[in-house]
N, C-alpha and C positions, 0 to 999 in steps of 0.2 A: 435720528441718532447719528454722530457723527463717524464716520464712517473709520478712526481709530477706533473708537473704543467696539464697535462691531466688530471689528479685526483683531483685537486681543481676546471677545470674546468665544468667536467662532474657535481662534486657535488653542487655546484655551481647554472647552470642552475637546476637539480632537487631538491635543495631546494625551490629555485622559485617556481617551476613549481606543489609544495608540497602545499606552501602558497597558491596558487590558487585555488586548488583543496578543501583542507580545507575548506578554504570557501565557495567555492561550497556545500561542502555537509554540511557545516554549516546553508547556506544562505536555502536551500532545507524542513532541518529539520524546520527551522522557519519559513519560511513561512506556512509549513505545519499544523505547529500547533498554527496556527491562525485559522486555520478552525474549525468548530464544530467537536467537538472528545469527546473522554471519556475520561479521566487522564489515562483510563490504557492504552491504544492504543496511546496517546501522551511520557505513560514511553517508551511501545515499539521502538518506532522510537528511541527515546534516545541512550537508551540500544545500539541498534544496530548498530546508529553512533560509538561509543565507542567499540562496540565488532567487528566489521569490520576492526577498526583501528589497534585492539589489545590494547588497552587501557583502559579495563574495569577494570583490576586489580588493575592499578595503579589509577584507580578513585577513584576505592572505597573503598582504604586504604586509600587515603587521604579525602574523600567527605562524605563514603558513601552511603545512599539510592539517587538514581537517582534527579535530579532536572534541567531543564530547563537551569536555569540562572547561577547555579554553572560547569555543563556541559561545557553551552558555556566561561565563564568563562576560565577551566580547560585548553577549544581547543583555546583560543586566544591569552590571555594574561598570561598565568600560564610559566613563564620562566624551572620551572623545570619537565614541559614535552616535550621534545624534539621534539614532533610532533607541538606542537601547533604555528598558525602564527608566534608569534612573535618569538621562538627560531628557524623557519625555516630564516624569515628573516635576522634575525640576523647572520645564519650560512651563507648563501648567501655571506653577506654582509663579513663577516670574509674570505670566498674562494676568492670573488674576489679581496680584498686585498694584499691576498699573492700572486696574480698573476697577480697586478695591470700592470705589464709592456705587458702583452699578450692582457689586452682590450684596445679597444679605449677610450678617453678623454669619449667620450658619455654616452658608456656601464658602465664603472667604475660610474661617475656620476648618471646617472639611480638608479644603486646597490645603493650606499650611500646615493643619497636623498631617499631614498625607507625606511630606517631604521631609519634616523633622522627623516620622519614625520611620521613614526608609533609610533616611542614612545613621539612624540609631540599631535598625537591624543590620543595616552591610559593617555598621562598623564592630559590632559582635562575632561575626558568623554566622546568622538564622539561615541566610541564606544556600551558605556550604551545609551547613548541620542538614536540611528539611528543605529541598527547592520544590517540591510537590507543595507543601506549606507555606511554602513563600511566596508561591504563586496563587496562591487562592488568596492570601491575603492583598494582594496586588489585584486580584478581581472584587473581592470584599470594597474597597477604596472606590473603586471607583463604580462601584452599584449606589455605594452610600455618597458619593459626589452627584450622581444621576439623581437619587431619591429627596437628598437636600434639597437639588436644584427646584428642581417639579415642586417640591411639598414648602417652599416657602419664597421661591422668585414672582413678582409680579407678572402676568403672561400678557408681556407687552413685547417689543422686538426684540429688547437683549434676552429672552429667552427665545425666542428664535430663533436667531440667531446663533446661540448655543447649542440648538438642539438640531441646527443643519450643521454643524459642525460635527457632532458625535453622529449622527446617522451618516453621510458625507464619509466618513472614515470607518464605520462598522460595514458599510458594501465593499469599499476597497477592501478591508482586512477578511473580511469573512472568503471573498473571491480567491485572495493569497490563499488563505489559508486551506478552502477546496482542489485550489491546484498543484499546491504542493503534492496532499495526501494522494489525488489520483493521477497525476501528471510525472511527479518526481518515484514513484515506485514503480519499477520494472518488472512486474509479475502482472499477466491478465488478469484483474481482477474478474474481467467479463466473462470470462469463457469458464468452461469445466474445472475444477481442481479436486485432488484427494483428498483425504479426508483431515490429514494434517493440516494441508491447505486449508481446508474451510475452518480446521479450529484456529487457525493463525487468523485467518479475514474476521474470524466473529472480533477476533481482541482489537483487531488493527481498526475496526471500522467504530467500534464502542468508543476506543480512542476516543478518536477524532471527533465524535457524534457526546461525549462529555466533553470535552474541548471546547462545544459550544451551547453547554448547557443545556444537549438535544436528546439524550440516551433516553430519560422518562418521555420524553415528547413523543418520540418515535414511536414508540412499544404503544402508546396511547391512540399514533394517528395509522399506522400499518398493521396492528397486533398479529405479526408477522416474524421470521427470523430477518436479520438484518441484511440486507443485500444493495450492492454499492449504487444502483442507479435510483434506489429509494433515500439514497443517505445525499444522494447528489440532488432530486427531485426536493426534498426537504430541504434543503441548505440556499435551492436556486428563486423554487419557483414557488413555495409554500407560503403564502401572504399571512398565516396565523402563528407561523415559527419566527419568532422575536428575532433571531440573529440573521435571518436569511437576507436574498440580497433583492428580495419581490418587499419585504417587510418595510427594509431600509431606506429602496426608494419611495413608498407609500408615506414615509415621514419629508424625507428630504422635499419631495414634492409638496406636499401640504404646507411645510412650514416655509417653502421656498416661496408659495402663493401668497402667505401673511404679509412676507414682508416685500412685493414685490414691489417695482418702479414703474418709470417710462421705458429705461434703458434695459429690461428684465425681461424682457416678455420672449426674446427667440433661447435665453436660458432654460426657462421653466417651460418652452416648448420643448427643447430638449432632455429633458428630466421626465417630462412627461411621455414621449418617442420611449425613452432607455424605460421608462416603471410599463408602457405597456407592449414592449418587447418579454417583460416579465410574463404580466397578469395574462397574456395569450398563447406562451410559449409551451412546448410539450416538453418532454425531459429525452424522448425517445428521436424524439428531431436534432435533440441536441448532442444525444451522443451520436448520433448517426453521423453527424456534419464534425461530430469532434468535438469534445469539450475543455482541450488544453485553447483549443481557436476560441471558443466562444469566452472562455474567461480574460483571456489576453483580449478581444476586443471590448470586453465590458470594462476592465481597468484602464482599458485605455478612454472611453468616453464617461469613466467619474473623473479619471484625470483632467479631463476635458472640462467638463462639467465642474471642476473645482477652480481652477483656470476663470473661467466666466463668470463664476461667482466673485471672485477675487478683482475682475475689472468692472462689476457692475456695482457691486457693495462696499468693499475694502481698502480698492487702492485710492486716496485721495484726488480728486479732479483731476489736480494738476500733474501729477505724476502716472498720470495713463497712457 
């Protein structure tokens, strides 16, 4: 395969798979701060959606002091931040074009209507009216972008390709989005609290645990009350919970292996080092040692990891 069109395709699924997530940790913050809070503990969360992403700088030259609705603004519909939904969607939407002859009628389809009714809803309102709503349908898009892909691409490398793209970008996001929730909140969650306390952690942690489409999962794998190093154990180290970051590399690797090379081989040695750092790790070691540490090093070797895939796959010979 030529190593453009694997690089539109890769990119491609991880813009989607980008859009999703956004609003995940979009959908998370807002519902969260619905609940009883203090404005300063509601800037928090803010903040740390934004500093997670790396885009605090760029907020706040353009926004300044934190705010809710210019925030979500910033991450949805602001076209001149490359992160936010609609310039992922849009990039989606532009990869799969140039490599319109690699998808099926379906897949292509899926991408295109995906953009045409994003900016048929921002340019209504759905958005302002219903962002709980707007956010699901933004996770909607791109389950049914995932299910197209699978239920009618030939499984030859461009779907591999695609689908180390979307796993590849669901471990970075899912890691953000664990470290925000326990990293960026200033209250122990670990230690004793009152009993208000505990009714605030049961909402704060359901959050985050629907956020990743984990609330039923839990109740099913702890049938337990919710407790944050179980919500951290599931998100990290759980190989059977679809969002996690044990899960993500179990794909990336596999499908890292389909399509590997000559030049491939100390990648997918690494991929494989970071999935059985997963499949062996305790959750009790990992708080112990620190878990703002261990997520800031795991994003920093898929970053790594993404890096490597991009000079052994993607970048053309010449330009390496």
């Amino acid at each position: 395969m030529l190593s453009r069109t694997a690089d539109h395709l890769f990119w491609m699924s991880r813009y989607t798979e980008r859009a999703e997530n956004t609003a995940r940790m979009l959908d998370v913050n807002y519902q969260t701060s619905l609940l009883p809070q203090s404005s300063a503990v509601a800037e928090v969360g803010w903040q740390g959606l934004l500093s997670i992403s790396e885009l605090l700088p760029a907020y706040s030259k353009k926004h300044g002091d934190i705010d809710p609705q210019r925030v979500m603004q910033f991450m949805v519909r602001d076209e001149d931040n490359p992160s936010s939904i609609v310039s992922c969607l849009r990039a989606a939407r532009e990869n799969a074009r140039a490599v319109r002859g690699s998808l099926t009628t379906e897949a292509w389809e899926t991408q295109n209507q995906t953009w045409l009714e994003i900016n048929r809803m921002l340019r209504i309102g759905e958005f302002e009216r219903d962002p709980g709503q707007f956010f699901e349908w933004v996770k909607f898009r791109s389950h049914l972008s995932r299910g197209v892909t699978v239920g009618t691409m030939l499984m030859d490398e461009a779907l591999h390709f695609m689908r180390l793209g979307t796993f590849l970008e669901r471990a970075d996001n899912t890691a953000r989005l664990v470290d925000v929730k326990f990293h960026a909140v200033q209250s122990d969650f670990f230690g004793t609290a009152s009993e208000r306390d505990q009714e605030y952690d049961f909402y704060h942690w359901s959050a985050i645990l629907r956020s990743v489409s984990g609330f039923e999962i839990y109740r099913k794998v702890y049938r337990d009350v919710i407790k944050p190093e179980r919500v951290a154990e599931l998100l990290i180290l759980r190989a059977d919970m679809p969002r996690s970051l044990h899960a993500s590399l179990n794909e990336v690797v596999s499908n890292l292996a389909m399509v590997a090379n000559d030049q491939s081989q100390e990648t997918l040695r690494r991929a494989g080092k970071l999935r059985a750092d997963l499949q062996y790790g305790r959750i009790d070691e990992i708080l112990a040692t620190g878990l703002h540490a261990f997520l800031t090093q795991f994003l920093d070797r898929v970053n790594e990891l993404g890096g490597r895939i991009s000079r052994d796959f993607l970048v053309p010979a010449g330009a390496a």
